[in-house]
Structures are given as C-alpha cells and as structure tokens.
C-alpha positions in Angstrom: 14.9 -3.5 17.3 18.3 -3.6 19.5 20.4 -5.8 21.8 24.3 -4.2 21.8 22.2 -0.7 22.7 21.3 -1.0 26.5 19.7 2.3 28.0 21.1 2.4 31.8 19.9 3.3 35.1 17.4 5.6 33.4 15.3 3.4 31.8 15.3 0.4 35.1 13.5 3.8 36.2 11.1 4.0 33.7 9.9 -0.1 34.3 10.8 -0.2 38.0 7.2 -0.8 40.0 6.2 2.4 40.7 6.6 3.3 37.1 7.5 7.0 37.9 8.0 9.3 34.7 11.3 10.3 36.3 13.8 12.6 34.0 14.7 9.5 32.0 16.6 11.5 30.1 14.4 14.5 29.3 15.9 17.9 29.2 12.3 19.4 28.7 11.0 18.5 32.8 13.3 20.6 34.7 9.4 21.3 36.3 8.9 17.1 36.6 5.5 15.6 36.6 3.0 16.3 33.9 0.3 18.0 36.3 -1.8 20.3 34.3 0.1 24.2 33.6 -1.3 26.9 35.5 -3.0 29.7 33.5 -0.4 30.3 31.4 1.6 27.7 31.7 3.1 25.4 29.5 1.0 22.3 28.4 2.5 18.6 29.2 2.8 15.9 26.4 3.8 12.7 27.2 5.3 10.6 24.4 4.9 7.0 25.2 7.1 4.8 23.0 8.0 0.8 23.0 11.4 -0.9 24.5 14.2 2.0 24.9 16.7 -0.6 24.3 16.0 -0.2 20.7 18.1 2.3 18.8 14.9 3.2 16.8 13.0 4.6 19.9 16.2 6.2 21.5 16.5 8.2 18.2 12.8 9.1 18.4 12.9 10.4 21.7 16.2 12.4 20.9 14.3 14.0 17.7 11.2 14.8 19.9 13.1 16.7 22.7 14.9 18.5 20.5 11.3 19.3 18.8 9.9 20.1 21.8 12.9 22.6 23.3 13.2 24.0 20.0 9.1 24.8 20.0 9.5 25.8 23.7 5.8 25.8 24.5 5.2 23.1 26.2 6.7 20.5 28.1 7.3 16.9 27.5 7.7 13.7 29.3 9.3 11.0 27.1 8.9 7.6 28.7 9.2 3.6 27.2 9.0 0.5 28.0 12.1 -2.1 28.9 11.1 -4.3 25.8 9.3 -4.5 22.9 6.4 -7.0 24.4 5.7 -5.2 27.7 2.4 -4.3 26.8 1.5 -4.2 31.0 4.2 -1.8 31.6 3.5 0.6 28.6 -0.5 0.4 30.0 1.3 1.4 33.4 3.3 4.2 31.9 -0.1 5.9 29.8 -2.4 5.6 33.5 1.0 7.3 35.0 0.6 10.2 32.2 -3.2 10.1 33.1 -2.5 10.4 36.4 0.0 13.1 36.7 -2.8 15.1 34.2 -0.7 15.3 31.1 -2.4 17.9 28.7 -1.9 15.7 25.4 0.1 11.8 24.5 1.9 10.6 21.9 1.4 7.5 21.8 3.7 4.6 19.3 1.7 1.2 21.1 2.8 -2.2 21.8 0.0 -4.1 20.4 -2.4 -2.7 18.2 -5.5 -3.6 20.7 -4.5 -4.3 23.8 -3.8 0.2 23.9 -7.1 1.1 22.9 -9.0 0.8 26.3 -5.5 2.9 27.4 -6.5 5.5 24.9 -9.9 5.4 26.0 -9.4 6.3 29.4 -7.5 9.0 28.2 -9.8 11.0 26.4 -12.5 10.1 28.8 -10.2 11.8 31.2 -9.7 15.0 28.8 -6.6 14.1 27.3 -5.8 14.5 24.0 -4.5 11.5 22.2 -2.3 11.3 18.9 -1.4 8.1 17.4 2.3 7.3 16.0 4.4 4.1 14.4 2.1 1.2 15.3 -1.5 2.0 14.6 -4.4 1.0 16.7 -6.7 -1.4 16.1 -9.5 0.1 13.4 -12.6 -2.4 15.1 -11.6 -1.7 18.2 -11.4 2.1 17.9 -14.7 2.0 16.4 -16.2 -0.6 19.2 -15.0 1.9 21.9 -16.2 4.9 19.4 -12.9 6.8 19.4 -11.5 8.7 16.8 -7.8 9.0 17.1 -5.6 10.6 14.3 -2.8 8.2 13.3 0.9 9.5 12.3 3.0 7.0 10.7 4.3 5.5 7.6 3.0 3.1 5.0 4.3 -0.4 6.3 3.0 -2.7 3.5 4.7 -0.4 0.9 8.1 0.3 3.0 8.1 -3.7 3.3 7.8 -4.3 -0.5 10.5 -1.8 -1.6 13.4 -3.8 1.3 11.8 -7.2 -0.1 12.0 -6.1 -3.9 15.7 -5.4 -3.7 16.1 -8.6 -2.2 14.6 -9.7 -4.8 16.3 -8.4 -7.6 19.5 -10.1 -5.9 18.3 -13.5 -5.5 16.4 -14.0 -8.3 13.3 -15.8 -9.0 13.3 -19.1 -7.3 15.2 -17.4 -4.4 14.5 -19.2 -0.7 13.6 -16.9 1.4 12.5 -16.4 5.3 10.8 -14.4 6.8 11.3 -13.3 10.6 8.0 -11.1 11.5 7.8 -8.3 14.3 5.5 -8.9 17.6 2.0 -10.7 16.7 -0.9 -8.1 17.9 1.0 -4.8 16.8 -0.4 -3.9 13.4 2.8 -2.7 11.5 4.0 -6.6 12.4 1.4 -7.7 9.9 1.9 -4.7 7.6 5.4 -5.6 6.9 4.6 -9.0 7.1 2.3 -8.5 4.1 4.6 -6.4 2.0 7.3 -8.9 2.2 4.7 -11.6 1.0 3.9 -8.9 -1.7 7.7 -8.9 -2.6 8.1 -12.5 -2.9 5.1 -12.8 -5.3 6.2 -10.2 -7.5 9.9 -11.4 -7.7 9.0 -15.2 -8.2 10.7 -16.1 -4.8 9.8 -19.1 -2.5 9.0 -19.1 1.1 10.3 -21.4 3.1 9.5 -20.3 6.6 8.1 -17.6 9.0 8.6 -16.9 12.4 7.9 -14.1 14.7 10.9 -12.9 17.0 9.3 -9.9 18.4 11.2 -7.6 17.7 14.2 -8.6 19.3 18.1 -9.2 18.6 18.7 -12.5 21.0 15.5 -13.8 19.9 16.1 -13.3 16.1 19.5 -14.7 16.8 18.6 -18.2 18.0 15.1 -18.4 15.2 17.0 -17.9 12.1 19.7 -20.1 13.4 17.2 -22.8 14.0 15.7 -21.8 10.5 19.7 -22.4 9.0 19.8 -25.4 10.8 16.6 -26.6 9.3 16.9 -25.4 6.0 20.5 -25.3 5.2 19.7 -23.4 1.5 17.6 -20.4 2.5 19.3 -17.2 0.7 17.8 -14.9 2.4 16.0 -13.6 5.0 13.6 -11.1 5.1 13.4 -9.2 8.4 10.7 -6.8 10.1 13.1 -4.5 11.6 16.6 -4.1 11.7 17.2 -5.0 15.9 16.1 -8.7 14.4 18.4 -8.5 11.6 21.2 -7.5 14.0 20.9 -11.4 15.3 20.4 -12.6 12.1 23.8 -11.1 11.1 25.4 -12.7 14.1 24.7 -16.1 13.1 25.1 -15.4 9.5 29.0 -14.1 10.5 29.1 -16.9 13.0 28.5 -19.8 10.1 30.1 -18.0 7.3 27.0 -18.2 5.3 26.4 -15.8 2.2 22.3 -15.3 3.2 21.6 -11.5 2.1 18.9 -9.9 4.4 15.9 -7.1 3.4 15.4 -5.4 6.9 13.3 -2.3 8.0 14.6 1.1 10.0 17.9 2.5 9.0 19.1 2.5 12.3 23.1 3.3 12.9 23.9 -0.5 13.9 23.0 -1.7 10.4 24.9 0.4 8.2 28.2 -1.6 8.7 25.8 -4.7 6.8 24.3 -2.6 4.9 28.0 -1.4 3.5 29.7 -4.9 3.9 26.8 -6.3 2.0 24.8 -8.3 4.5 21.8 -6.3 4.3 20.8 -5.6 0.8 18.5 -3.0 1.8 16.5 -1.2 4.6 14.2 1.4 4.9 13.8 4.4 6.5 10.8 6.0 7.9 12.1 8.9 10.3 11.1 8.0 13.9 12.3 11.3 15.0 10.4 13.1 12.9 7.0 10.5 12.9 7.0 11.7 17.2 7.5 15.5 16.2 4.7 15.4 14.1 2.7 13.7 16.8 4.0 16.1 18.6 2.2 19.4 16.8 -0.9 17.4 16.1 -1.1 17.2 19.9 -0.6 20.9 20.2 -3.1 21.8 17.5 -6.0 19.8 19.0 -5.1 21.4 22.1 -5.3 24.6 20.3 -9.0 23.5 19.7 -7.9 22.3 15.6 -9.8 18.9 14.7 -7.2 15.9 13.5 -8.4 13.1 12.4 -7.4 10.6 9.7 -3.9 9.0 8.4 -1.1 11.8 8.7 1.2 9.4 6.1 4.7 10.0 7.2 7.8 9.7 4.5 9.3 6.4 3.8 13.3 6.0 2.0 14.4 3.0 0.8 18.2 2.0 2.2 20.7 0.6 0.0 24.8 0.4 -0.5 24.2 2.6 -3.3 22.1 4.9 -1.9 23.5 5.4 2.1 26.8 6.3 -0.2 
C-alpha cells in the first residue's frame, strides 16, 4: 500500500535491531513498556500491524488510539513493520510484546502462516490474541490447536464488487491484468480470487498476473513491464491501492487510457478515483477493523469467549459514490 507516505524517525525505531516498542507515535504509553498493570491497573494491548509506510496502516493505528484514549482503560502499544514483506521483523515485534508482558495483541499478519507459531507463543505465554485484516492460516491454526477469533472483512466479495465495475466499463472481451498482493498472506489470494470471479462474470480476458507485494515502486516497474509486453491491456486490476499508486505513475507517464479496479480507499487514490483512473475501490475501515480487535481483546480479558469470523463492513468506491 504506499510509497509518497514515508513514516520518519519513528518508525526506523520500530525496525531498528533492538526492535524497541518505543512511543512510535502513541499517545496512549505516557507509562511505556507493556509490562503487566498492577492490581488495578490498566491492561496493555499491543496492536501489531504490517509496513507503516502504507497509508492504510497509518490510518488504522490513528483510529485505534483514538479508540483506545477514548475507552481509557487500557493502554496500547501500536507498533509495524518498515514494509509489507518483513515477516522476521513483525515475528520480532510480537516476541517484543511477549516479552514486555502485554495483557492482549491485535494482531493484522504478514503472511498468513509464517504468524501462527508467533501466536502460539503468545497464548502459551497467557496472552490473549485477536486476529485482524489478514487472517491466519485455518490448517495451521488447527495443526498448532489454536483458536483465534478473526476480525476482518470479506476479501473475495470486496474484490468482485472493484472488479465488477471495471467490468461494466470495459466490457466483455476487456484485457485485463491483474497485480496480486504478497504471496503467503491470505487476503492476497482472497482478492486474487474475487478479481478472477469478476472477470468470469463480466466476460473479460486475462492476460497476465503478477504479484508486487504490496508495494508502489514495485507495482510501478511490473505493470510497466506488463504495458511493454502487452501494449492492449485496458485495465488492470489491483490488490490494494499503494500498487495502483505505481500503476498510475506509469499509466500518467505513457499517456495510456488503462482504467484500474483497486482495494482500500486510502486518501492518495481519490485524485484517480475523481480524474477517472481508478474506476473503483473499496473500502473496508482499517480504523475501525483494529478497534474492534481492540474490544474483542478486552472482552476475552474480561473472561468473555470469542471465537469465529467477526465480518467487518465493506463499501464499494466510485466517482459517483466518493461525490
């Protein structure tokens, strides 16, 4: 999701070595560390996210600090990784929570697997666990017999409604791309699969797909090696809307009339989505998918048993619609 938004100093902090949970921006630790309350106390939650160089994530932990302060009963250490395929460093950043004996984490994982011996150590170590964004692996949770309550939307379905409008622009025969999000994280797959949905339904043809991981520069030079190879693709269907940012660049760059379905509704894509660019994108409320994690946190704390798919909302973006 972004390259023009750069989180500073703060975040080297967060992926420096030592992997600290400094204040990285959070309001809630005047107390610091995430050692456990004393009787009485306030409870620590870490939220652990992906890259904070994505707008998406900065905008989720914005909504979850502002959750937390406006709850004011517990405390919360919001942490992330540098980018989207640091899967070591987000591992570094849940033993840190572990560690400094965080009460409850939130956590929205790199790769759909690789977190769940993470999330095992947690709980062995007492901590609650929520699930948010990218959900875990279903076979491995079951292989390492956890049962961890997931919060987030409905990626295939979110994927089909940006596709669809596409769709309904292009028209059947349309050529289409697609540029998919980091292979191992599950909502990668998800959107993956409602894009292929969307191109069945509408009669389209696929000419080529391609991860990017998530990320602006990388988008950027795959889809202008996609142009290059395919000179008469019409659109491009992207799996979140940092990637589309780099499709856009190259899309400005060769004065090409490709149209783009993306996925997030982040404030970088509204100029495409208003200048037509972007056709649609979708929104599904990262601020409010980590305050929910949030209170499911608390409740199981409170001794409540979570379980299951919390579904979150989903909005479809379009000119007409953003107004």
């Amino acid at each position: 999701m972004r390259n023009a938004l750069r989180v500073g100093g703060c975040l080297a902090a967060v992926t420096a070595a030592a992997l600290a949970l400094t204040a990285c921006g959070q309001e809630n630790n005047s107390q610091g560390g995430g050692s456990s309350p004393a009787k009485g106390g306030k409870p620590t939650v870490c939220l652990v996210m992906k890259s904070l160089a994505n707008q998406y994530f900065q905008d989720m932990q914005k909504g979850a600090e502002k959750h937390a302060n406006d709850r004011g009963d517990l405390k919360l250490e919001s942490v992330g990784t540098q980018n989207e395929t640091d899967i070591d460093g987000q591992v570094s950043l849940v033993d840190k929570c572990i560690t400094d004996k965080a009460a409850a984490i939130v956590l929205a994982p790199a790769d759909s697997k690789a977190l769940v011996q993470s999330v095992a150590k947690a709980t062995q170590a007492g901590v609650k666990v929520v699930n948010i964004d990218v959900k875990l692996d279903d076979a491995a949770l079951q292989q390492a017999k956890l049962d961890v309550p997931f919060v987030g939307p409905d990626n295939v379905e979110g994927a089909k409604q940006s596709g669809l409008a596409l769709g309904k622009v292009l028209g059947p025969g349309g050529k289409v791309v697609i540029l998919e999000g980091n292979p191992g994280a599950a909502n990668a797959a998800q959107r993956k699969q409602g894009f292929q949905d969307a191109i069945a339904q509408d009669g389209l043809t696929l000419v080529d797909s391609k991860t990017a991981h998530w990320e602006t520069d990388e988008a950027y030079t795959v889809f202008g090696n996609m142009l290059t190879a395919h000179p008469d693709i019409q659109g491009v269907m992207s799996s979140n809307d940092a990637m589309t940012l780099g499709v856009a660049k190259v899309i400005q760059q060769r004065n090409s009339k490709v149209k783009v379905a993306s996925f997030d509704n982040i404030d970088a894509i509204k100029p495409y989505v208003q200048d037509g660019t972007v056709v649609s994108t979708l929104d599904q409320f990262p601020s409010q998918q980590a305050s929910l994690g949030i209170d499911y946190a608390m409740k199981m704390l409170a001794g409540q048993n979570v379980t299951g798919w919390q579904k979150t909302p989903i909005k479809l973006i379009t000119k007409s619609s953003a107004g």
